[in-house]
Structure formats: structure tokens, C-alpha cells
C-alpha positions as CSV (number, residue, x, y, z in Angstrom):
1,X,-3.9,-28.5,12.2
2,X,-6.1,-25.3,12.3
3,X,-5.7,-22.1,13.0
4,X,-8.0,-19.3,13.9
5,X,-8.9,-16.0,12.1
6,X,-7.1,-12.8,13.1
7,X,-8.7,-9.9,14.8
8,X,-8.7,-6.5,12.7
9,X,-7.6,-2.9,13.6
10,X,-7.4,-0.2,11.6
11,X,-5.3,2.1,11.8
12,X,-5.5,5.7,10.2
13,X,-2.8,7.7,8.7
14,X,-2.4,11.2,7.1
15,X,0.8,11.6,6.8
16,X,1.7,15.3,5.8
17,X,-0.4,15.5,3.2
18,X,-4.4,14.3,3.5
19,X,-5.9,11.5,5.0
20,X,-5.7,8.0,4.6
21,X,-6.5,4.7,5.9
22,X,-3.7,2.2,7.1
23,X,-5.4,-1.3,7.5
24,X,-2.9,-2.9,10.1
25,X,-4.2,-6.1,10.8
26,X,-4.0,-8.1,13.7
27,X,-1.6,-10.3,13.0
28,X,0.3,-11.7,15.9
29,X,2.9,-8.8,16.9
30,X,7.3,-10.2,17.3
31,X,6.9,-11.0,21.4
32,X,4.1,-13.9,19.7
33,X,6.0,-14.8,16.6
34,X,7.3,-18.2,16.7
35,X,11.0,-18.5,15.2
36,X,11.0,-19.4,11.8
37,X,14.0,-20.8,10.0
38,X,17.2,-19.6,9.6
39,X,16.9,-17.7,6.1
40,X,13.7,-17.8,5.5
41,X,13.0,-14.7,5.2
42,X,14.8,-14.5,1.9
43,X,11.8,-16.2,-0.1
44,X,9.5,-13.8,0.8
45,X,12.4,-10.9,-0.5
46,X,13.0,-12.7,-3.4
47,X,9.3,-12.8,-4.9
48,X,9.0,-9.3,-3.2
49,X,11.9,-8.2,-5.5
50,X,10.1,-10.4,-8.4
51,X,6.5,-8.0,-8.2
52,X,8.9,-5.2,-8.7
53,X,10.9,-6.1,-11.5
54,X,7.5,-6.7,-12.8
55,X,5.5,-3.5,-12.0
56,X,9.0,-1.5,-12.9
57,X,9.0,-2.5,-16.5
58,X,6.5,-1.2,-18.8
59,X,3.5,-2.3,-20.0
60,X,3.3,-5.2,-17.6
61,X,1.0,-3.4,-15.0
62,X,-2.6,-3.1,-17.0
63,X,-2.9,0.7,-17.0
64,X,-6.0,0.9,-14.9
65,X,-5.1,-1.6,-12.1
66,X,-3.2,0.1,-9.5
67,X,0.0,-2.0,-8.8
68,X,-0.7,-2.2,-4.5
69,X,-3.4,-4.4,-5.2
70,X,-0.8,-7.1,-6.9
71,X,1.4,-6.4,-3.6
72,X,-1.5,-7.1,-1.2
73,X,-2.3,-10.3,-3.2
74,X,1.0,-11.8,-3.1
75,X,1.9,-11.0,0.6
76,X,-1.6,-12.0,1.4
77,X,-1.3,-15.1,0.2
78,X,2.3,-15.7,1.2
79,X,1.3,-14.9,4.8
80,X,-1.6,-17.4,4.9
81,X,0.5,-20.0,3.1
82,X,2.8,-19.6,5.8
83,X,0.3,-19.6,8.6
84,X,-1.5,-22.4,7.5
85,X,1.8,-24.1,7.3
86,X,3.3,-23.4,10.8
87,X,0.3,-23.3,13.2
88,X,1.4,-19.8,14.2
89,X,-0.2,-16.7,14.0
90,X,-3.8,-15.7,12.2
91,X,-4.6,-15.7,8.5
92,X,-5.5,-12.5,6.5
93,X,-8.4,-14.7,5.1
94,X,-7.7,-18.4,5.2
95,X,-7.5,-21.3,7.8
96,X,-6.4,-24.3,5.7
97,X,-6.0,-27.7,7.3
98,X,-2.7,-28.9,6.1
99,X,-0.4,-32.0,6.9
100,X,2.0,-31.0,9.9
101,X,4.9,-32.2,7.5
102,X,3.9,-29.7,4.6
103,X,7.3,-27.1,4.0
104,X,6.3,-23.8,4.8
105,X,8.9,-22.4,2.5
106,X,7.6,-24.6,-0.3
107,X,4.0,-22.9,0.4
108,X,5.3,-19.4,0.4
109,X,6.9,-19.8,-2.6
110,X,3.8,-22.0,-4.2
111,X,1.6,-19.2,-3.2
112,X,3.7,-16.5,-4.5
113,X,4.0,-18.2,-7.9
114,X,0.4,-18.8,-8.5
115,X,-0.6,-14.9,-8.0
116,X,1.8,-13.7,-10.4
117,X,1.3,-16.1,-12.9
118,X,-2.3,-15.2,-12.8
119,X,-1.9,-11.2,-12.2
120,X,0.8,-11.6,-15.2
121,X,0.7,-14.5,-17.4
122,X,2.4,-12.9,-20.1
123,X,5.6,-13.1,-17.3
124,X,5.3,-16.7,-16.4
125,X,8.4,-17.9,-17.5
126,X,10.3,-15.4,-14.7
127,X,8.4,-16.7,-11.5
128,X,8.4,-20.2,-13.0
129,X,12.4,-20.3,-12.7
130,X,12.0,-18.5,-9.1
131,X,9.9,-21.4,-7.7
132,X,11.9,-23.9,-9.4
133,X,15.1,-22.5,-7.9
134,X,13.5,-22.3,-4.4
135,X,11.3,-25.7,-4.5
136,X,15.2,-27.7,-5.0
137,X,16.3,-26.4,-1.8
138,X,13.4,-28.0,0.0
139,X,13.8,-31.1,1.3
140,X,12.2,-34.1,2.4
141,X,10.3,-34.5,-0.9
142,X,7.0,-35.2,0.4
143,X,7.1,-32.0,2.9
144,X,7.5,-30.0,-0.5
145,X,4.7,-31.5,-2.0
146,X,2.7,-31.0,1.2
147,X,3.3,-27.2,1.6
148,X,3.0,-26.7,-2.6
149,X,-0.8,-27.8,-2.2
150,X,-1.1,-25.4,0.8
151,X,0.7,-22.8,-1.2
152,X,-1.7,-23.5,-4.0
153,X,-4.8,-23.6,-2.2
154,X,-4.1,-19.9,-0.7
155,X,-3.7,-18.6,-3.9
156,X,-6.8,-19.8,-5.7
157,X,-8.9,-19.4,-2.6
158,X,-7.6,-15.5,-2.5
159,X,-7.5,-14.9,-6.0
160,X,-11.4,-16.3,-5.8
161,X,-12.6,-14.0,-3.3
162,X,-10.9,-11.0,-5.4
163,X,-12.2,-11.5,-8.8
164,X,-15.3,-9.3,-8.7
165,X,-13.5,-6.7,-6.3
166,X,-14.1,-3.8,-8.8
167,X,-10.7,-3.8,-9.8
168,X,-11.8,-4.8,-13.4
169,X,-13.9,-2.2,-14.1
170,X,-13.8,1.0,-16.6
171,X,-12.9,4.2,-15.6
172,X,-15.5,7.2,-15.9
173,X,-14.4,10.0,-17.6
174,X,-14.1,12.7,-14.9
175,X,-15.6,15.8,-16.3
176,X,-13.0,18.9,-16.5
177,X,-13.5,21.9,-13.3
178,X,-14.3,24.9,-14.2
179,X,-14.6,26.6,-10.8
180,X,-11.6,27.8,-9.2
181,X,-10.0,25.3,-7.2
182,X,-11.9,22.5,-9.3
183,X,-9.7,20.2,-10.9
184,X,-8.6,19.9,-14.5
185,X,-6.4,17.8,-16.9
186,X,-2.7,19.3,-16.6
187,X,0.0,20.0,-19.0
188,X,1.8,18.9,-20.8
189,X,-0.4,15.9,-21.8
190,X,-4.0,16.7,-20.6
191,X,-4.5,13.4,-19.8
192,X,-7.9,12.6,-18.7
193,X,-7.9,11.5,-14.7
194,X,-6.6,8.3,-14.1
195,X,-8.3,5.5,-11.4
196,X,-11.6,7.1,-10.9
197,X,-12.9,4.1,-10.5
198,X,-10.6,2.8,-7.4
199,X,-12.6,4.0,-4.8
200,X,-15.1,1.5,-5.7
201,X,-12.9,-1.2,-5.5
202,X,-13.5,-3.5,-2.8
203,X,-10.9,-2.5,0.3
204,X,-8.7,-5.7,1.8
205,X,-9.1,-4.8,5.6
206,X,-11.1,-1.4,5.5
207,X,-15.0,-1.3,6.2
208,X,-15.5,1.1,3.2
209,X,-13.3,3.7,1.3
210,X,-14.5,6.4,2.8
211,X,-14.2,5.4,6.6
212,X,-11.2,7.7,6.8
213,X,-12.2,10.6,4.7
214,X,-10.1,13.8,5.4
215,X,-11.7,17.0,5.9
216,X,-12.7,19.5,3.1
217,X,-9.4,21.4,1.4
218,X,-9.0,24.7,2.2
219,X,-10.7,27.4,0.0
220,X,-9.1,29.3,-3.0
221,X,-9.6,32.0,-1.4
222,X,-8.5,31.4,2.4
223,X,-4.9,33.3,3.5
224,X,-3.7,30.1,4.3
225,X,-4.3,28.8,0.5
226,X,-2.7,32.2,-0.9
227,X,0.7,31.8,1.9
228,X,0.8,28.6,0.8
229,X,0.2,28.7,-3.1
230,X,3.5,31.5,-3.0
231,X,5.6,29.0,-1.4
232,X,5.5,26.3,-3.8
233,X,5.4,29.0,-7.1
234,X,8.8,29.8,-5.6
235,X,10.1,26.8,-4.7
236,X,8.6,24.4,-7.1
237,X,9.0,25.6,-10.4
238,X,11.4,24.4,-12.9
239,X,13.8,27.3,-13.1
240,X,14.0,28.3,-9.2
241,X,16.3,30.3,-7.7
242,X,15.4,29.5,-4.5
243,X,16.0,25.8,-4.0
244,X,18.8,24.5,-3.5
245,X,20.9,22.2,-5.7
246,X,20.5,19.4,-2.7
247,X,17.1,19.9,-2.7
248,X,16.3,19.4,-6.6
249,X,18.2,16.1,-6.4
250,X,16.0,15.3,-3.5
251,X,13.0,15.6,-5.1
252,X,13.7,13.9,-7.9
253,X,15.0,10.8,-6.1
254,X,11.4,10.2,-4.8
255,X,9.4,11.1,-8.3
256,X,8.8,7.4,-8.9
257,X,5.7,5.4,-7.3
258,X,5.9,5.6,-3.6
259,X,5.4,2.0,-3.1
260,X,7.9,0.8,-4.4
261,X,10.4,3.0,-2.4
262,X,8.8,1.2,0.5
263,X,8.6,-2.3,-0.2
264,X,12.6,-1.8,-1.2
265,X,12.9,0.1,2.2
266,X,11.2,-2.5,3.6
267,X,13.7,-5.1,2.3
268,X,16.8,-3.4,3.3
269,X,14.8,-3.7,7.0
270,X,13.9,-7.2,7.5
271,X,16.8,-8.5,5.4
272,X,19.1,-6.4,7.7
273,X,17.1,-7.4,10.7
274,X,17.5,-11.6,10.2
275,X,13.9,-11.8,10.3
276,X,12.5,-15.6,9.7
277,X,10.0,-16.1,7.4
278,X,7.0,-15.8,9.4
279,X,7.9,-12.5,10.1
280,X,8.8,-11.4,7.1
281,X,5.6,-12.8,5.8
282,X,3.6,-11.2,8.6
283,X,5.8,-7.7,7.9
284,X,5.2,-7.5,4.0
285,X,1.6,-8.5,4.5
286,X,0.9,-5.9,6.8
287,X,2.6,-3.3,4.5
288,X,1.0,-3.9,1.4
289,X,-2.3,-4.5,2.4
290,X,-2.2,-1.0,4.0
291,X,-0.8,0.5,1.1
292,X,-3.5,-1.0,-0.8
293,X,-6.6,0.6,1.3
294,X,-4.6,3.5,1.6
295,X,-4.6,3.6,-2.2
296,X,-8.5,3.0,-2.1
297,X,-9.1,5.4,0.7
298,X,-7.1,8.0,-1.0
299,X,-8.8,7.7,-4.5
300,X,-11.9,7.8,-2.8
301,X,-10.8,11.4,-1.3
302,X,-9.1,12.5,-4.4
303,X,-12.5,12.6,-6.8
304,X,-15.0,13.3,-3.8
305,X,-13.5,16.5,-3.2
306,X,-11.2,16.8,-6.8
307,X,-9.1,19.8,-5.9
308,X,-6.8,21.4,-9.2
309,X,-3.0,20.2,-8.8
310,X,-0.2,23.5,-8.4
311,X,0.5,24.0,-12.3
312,X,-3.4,24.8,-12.5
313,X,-3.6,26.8,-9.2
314,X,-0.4,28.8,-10.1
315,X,-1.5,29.8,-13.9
316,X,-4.8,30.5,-13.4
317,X,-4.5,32.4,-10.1
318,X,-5.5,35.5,-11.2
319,X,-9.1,34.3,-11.6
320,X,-9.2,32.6,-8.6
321,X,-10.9,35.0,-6.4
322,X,-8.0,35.2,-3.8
323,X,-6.6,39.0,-3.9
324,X,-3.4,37.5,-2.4
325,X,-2.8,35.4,-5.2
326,X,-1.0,36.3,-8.7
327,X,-0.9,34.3,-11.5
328,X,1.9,32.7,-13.4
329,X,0.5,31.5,-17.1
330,X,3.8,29.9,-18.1
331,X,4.8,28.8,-15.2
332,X,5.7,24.9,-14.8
333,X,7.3,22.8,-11.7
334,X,10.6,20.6,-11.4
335,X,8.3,17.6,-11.9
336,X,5.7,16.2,-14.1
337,X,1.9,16.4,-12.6
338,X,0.3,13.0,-11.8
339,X,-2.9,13.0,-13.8
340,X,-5.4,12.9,-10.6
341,X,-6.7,15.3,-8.4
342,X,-4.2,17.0,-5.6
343,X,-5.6,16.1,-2.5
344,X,-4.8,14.0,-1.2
345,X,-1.1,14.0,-1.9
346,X,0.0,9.6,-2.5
347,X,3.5,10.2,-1.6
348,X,2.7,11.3,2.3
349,X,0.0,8.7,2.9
350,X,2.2,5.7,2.0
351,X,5.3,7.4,3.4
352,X,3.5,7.5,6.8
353,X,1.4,4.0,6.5
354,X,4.9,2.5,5.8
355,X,7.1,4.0,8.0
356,X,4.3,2.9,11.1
357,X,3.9,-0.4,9.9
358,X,8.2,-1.0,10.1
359,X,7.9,0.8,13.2
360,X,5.4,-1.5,15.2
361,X,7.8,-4.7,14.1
362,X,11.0,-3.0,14.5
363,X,11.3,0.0,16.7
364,X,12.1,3.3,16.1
365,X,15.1,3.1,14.5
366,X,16.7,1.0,11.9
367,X,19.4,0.6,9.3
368,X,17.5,0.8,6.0
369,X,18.9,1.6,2.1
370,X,16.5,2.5,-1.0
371,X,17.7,3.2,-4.4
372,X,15.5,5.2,-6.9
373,X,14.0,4.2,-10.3
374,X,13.7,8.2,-11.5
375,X,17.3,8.8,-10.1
376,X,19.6,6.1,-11.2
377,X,22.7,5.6,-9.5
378,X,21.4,7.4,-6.0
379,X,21.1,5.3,-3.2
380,X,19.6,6.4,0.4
381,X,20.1,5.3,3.5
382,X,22.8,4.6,6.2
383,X,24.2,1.5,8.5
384,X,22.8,3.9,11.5
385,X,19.5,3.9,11.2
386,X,18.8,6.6,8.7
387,X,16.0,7.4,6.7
388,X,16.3,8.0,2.9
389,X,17.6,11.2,0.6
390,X,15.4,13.7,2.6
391,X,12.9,15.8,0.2
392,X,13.0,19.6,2.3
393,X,10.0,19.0,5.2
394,X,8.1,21.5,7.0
395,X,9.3,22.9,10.1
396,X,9.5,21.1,12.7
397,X,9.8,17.9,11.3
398,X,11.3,15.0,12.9
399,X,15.0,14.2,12.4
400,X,16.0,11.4,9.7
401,X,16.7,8.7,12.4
402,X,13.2,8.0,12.8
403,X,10.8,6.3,11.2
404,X,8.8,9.3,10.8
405,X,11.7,11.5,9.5
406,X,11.4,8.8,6.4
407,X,7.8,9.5,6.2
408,X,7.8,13.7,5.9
409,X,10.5,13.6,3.4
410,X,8.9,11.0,0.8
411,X,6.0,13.5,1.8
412,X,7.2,17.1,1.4
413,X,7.8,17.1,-2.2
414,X,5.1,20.0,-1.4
415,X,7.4,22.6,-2.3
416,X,10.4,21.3,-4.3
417,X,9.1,18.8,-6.4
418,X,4.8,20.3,-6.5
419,X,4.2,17.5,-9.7
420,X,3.9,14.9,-7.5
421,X,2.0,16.6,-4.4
422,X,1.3,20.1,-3.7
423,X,2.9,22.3,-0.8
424,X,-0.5,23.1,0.3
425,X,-1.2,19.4,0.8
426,X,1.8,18.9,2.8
427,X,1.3,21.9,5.1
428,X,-2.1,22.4,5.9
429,X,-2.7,18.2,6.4
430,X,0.3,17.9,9.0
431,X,-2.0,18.9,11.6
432,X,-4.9,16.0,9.8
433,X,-1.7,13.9,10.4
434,X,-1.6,13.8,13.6
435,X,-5.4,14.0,14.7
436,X,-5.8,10.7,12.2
437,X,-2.8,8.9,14.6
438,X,-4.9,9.8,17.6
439,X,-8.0,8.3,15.3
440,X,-6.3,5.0,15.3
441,X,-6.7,4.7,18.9
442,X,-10.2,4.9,18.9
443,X,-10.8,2.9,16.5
444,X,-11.6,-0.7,16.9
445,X,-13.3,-3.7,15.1
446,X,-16.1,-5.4,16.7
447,X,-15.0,-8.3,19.1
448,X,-16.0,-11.6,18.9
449,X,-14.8,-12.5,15.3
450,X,-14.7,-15.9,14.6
451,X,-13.7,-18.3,11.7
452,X,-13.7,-16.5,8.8
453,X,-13.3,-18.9,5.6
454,X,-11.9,-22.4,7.0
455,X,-11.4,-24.9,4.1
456,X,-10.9,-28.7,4.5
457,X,-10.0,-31.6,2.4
458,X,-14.5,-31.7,2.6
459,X,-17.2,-29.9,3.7
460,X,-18.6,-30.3,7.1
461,X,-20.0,-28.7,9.9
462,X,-17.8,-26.9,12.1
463,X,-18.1,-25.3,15.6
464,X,-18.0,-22.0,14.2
465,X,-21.0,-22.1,12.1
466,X,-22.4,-23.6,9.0
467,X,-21.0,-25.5,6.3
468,X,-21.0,-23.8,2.6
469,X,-19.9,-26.1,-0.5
470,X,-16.6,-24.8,0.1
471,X,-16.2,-25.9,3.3
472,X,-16.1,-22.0,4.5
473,X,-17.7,-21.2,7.6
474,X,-20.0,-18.5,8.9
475,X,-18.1,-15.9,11.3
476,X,-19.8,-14.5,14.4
477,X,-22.6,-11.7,13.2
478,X,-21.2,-8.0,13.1
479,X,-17.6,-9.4,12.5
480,X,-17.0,-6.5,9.5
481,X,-17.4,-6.0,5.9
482,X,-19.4,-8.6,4.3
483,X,-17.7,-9.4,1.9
484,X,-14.6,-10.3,4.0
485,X,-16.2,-11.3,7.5
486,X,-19.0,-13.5,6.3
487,X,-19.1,-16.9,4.4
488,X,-21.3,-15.0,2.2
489,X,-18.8,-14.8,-0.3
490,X,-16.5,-18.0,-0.1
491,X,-15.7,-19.5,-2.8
492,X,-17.8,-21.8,-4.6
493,X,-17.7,-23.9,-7.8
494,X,-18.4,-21.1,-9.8
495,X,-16.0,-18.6,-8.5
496,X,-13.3,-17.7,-11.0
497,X,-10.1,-19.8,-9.4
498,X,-11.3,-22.4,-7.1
């Protein structure tokens, strides 16, 4: 059984608050999705759930890997397990000749298993017990073997290719700003910038970090910056008497990582929605390996153009430059300030990246629920297709039925909530927003791609191009990035993994 690589678009998002790039990949859309079986989508929800638990409790998630990458690794590889396994649809990476007979469930779960227990072997007992519990329900014995060697296979073929992705490497030390509008470490903490080395790292779909750079940020001492810089002194800070009780609880239900809002939201969706496991595979893989280029393309953005977060724009107005502007030394906001560079904002870029990638699978509207890790006790949501607690948006934002309504709120923490994102990202990138939606359009990968890393029980030439000790293939020329669209970088018997 083989299957054939999947074509790549790329789609690129803004949201409400700078520019970023959502990878969608070409995986087969729902009118091309064979049915899966009943209740299959629950394994992918279950190790989905697992990645949280694990990235929720501290000091799992090494400090200077960003937790999207460990999301785009597992789905990744559950996806291409499943593929592999069900001759339908088109591998993120991997065509893998498999027994017709192998489980598909088993090599989800196999898959799922061995990129945890790599990405966190000091939690190995936890997804040990998962695949145990899943593997019993699989039945006849020798499918489950069949689809745990599949399952296996993905994982250290994947895990291969990503080893020397830059992930690994050591932060530079960002030098303070000094110049208005220049970042700075913030207070309390002064913290020295965090993942200033991301946008090196190697993206999953992208062409390069930068492909979707936003333009520059408004200057310090534009009337826009000034109109904008007043609204979120007022709103914003700590001890405001101008938002609303509503709106403080708001923004403090989406203070914790974006991400993980989404892939909850995302499991409320295709667990509400009876999806099978192929799409649910196919739906998780496509979020989180945009969310992880959108990470990367965001980083990259952050430090080219390192603009100073609110609590530094807002104290040290005075010396700005900007006669509109007056400072505030004590002044402080509702939430405590991210230690990177504003623009940017994280929150809006996933927000948006997630809310398109639920909306190409399921429509415009759907029931959804998400709970929140800095709120305890608040969940958001509704049986009729409602978006999440709604952080204040700009006007004219969309109403909360829509998937876009769910991506301005998680967005607009602009003005009530200026720790996490700044007002001025969310209003002066709405308009980026939607130019980068009519960007997607336009953009398309070259056509023509072929195999891109086909492995077999031994190496030997193939149609598609020639053999490498692997038993990867060569893709057509000018199929991408190297290091994904080229047997180039297959693994060998050398690479870390195989």
C-alpha cells in the first residue's frame, strides 16, 4: 500500500494584531475523507488532552522550547501513522508501505506514544498507561502489531528529520532599547527576552520565517500611536475605572498560552462533531502545525522589528517624542507582560490561524466549550455555536457565532488585558488582517511535487526518483524548502532516531 505526498498551501493570517503565517497543508479536505471508525476520533483527543496535561504542569516544557512544536510533532506523526495505515489522504512527511491489515488506531496511538516519550522522558510512565489502555481495545492481535510498527516508524522517521531543526539551540541575549519605541526588559521581573532564537528554527510547512513578515509598526510619534497608546493607559491598567467588571474577567480568562485554548476548543469541536479518526487526525494536524510556523513567523517579526510592550510605552512617554503622549511612571496593566517584544501580539495570530483552520473542516459555525488555566472554574462556550468568553474587540468586530468572533476576542486583550498584547497591536493590524487573508489567495506552492520521503521494508529504486539508504526518495526539483521537499535530508543511519 502507498500513498502519495500531499500538496502544500500556505495560508497567511494576521489576525488583529500583526502578521503571521498559517501553514494549512494540503491535506485531503471532508468531501475526500474516507469514513473512519466509529470513535475513533477519541484517540487522537485523548493524547491531545495528554500533551496538555504535560505542557500545563511546570517544569515539564524545557524553558526555551516553545510547546507548539511538541503539538506539531505529535499530530504530525499521528496523521501520517493514520495515512499510512488507511490508504487515504496525503502524509505531512511520510509514505510508509504497511500491511493492509495493520490497525490504524494501534498506529495513532504507537505514534503518539513514541513522541512524547522522547519530547518528555521524565513523563513516560503517563503515555505508557495511555497506549496500554488504548492498544487492549484493538483487536485482531496481529492488526495491532501491524499498525504499532507503522506507528513506530512515523515517529522515529519524524523525530529524525527534526533533530537539528534549531530548536536546541541557546538563546542570544537581546541587547536592552534605548530609543523610544525600542524594546526593553519589563517589570516586575526584567527578564531578559525569551525565544530569540525561534525564528531560526526550521518551519514545518513554511518556506522561511520571514515569508509573511508584517509591515513596520507605526512610529512613536505618529497620531495614530498617541490615539492609541491613550486607549489602552485607560483601559488597561490595573486600577481602571473604565472597564468594566465583565471585561476584567474577560481578559483574564484568556491570560494563559493561546494554544492551548485552541487545541481545547478544538476538542470540544471534533468531539462534538463525531469526527472519525482520520479527520480528527487530519484536523489536529493542520492546527498545530500552523500554530507552530505561526509561532516561528511571529518570533521572527517580534526581534526584527522589537517594538517596547505598553508598561514601557506608557511610563516613559514623556520622552518619546510624541507631543500627544503623557507619561505615567507608576503606571502598571491588569496583566503581567510577556517577556518578548510587542509586535506582533501571539494571542491574535493563533486566535485567527485557529479559528480558519476549524472553519475550512467545519463551517462557520459550531458548538465549541473552552475552560481557562488562569481563570479556574470559567468555562466558555455554548451548545449554539458560540465562541468563547469575549475579551472587548474593536469595532466592528464580528459577532461571537462565528469563527472569527472567537478569533478577535482571544485577540483584543489590546486594551483590557495590554500584558499579553498591546491595543496598538490589535488596532492598527486589523487592517494587516485582512490584506494577509487576501495574501493567502495568492499564494501557492510550486506544482508538480512528488514523493517526498517514501520508506520501505528496503531500499530501492522508485519511479519517483533515486534511492537513498533510507529508502527515501528524491521529489520533483523546486518542490519547496529543502529540508522538507528533497531527499536531502532523510534519514540515514546516523540521524538521531532512525
Amino acid at each position: 500500500m502507498t500513498t502519495t505526498s500531499m500538496s502544500r498551501r500556505t495560508l497567511l493570517v494576521t489576525g488583529g494584531a500583526a502578521a503571521a503565517a498559517l501553514a494549512t497543508t494540503g491535506l485531503p479536505g471532508p468531501a475526500t475523507a474516507a469514513p473512519a471508525r466509529a470513535g475513533g476520533a477519541d484517540v487522537v483527543l485523548a493524547w491531545n488532552r495528554q500533551l496538555l496535561a504535560i505542557v500545563r504542569t511546570a517544569g515539564l516544557q524545557p524553558a526555551t522550547v516553545h510547546p507548539t512544536r511538541s503539538f506539531a510533532l505529535l499530530h504530525a506523526a499521528i496523521h501520517d501513522a493514520v495515512v499510512a495505515t488507511t490508504g487515504t489522504g496525503r502524509p505531512y512527511l511520510f509514505t510508509v508501505d504497511v500491511p493492509d491489515r495493520a490497525a490504524p488506531e494501534a498506529a495513532a496511538a504507537q505514534a503518539a506514544h513514541d513522541v512524547l516519550a522522547a519530547l518528555y522522558p521524565t513523563r513516560a510512565g503517563a503515555p505508557a498507561d495511555l497506549l496500554a489502555g488504548q492498544l487492549a481495545g484493538v483487536t485482531p492481535p496481529a492488526a495491532r502489531e501491524a499498525g504499532t510498527r507503522a506507528g513506530r516508524l512515523v515517529a522515529r522517521l519524524l523525530l529524525g528529520l527534526r533533530a537539528d531543526d534549531g530548536s536546541a539551540a541557546v538563546p542570544p541575549v537581546l541587547p536592552p532599547g534605548t530609543a523610544p519605541g525600542q524594546y526593553r526588559p519589563t517589570p516586575p521581573a526584567f527578564a531578559p527576552a525569551v525565544f530569540t532564537h525561534w525564528a531560526a528554527v526550521t518551519p514545518f510547512v513554511l518556506d522561511r520565517a520571514a515569508q509573511f513578515r508584517p509591515g513596520p509598526y507605526p512610529s512613536p510619534g505618529s497620531a495614530r500611536y498617541a490615539r492609541a497608546l491613550a486607549e489602552v493607559a485607560a483601559a488597561g491598567r490595573d486600577t481602571s475605572t473604565t472597564r468594566t467588571a465583565d471585561e476584567t474577567v474577560q481578559a483574564r480568562f484568556w491570560a494563559a498560552p493561546i494554544w492551548n485554548y485552541w487545541n481545547e476548543i478544538a476538542q470540544s469541536v471534533v468531539g462534538g462533531s463525531r469526527s472519525g479518526l482520520l479527520v480528527a487526525a487530519r484536523v489536529f494536524a493542520r492546527l498545530n502545525l500552523s500554530f507552530a510556523d505561526a509561532v516561528i513567523a511571529f518570533y521572527d517579526a517580534k526581534y526584527h522589528y522589537r517594538i517596547w510592550r505598553p508598561i514601557t510605552a506608557i511610563r516613559l512617554a514623556a520622552a518619546d517624542g510624541n507631543p500627544a503622549t503623557d507619561g505615567t511612571p507608576d503606571w502598571s496593566g491588569l496583566a503581567t507582560t510577556p517577556a518578548d517584544p510587542a509586535y506582533p501580539g501571539a494571542h491574535s495570530v493563533i486566535a485567527q490561524a485557529g479559528a480558519l483552520v476549524l472553519r475550512r473542516e467545519y463551517g462557520p459555525r459550531w458548538p465549541l466549550a473552552v475552560t481557562s488555566e488562569a481563570l479556574p472554574g470559567v468555562v466558555g462556550g455554548s451548545r449554539r455555536s458560540r465562541a468563547p468568553p469575549k475579551k472587548p474587540a474593536s469595532a466592528g468586530s464580528r459577532p461571537a457565532s462565528t469563527p472569527g468572533s472567537t478569533t478577535k476576542p482571544a485577540g483584543s486583550s489590546a486594551t483590557t488585558s495590554p500584558g499579553s498584547s498591546s491595543a496598538r497591536d490589535h488596532s492598527i493590524v486589523d487592517i494587516s488582517g485582512s490584506r494577509g487573508g487576501a495574501a493567502v489567495g495568492r499564494y501557492s506552492p510550486l506544482p508538480g511535487c512528488a514523493t517526498m520521503c517514501r520508506w520501505t521494508s528496503s531500499p530501492s529504486p522508485t519511479p519517483s526518483g533515486t534511492p537513498w539508504p533510507c529508502g527515501c526518495t528524491r521529489g520533483s526539483p523546486g518542490c519547496g524548502r529543502p529540508a522538507h521537499r528533497s531527499a536531502s535530508r532523510c534519514p540515514t543511519a546516523a540521524t538521531p532516531g532512525w
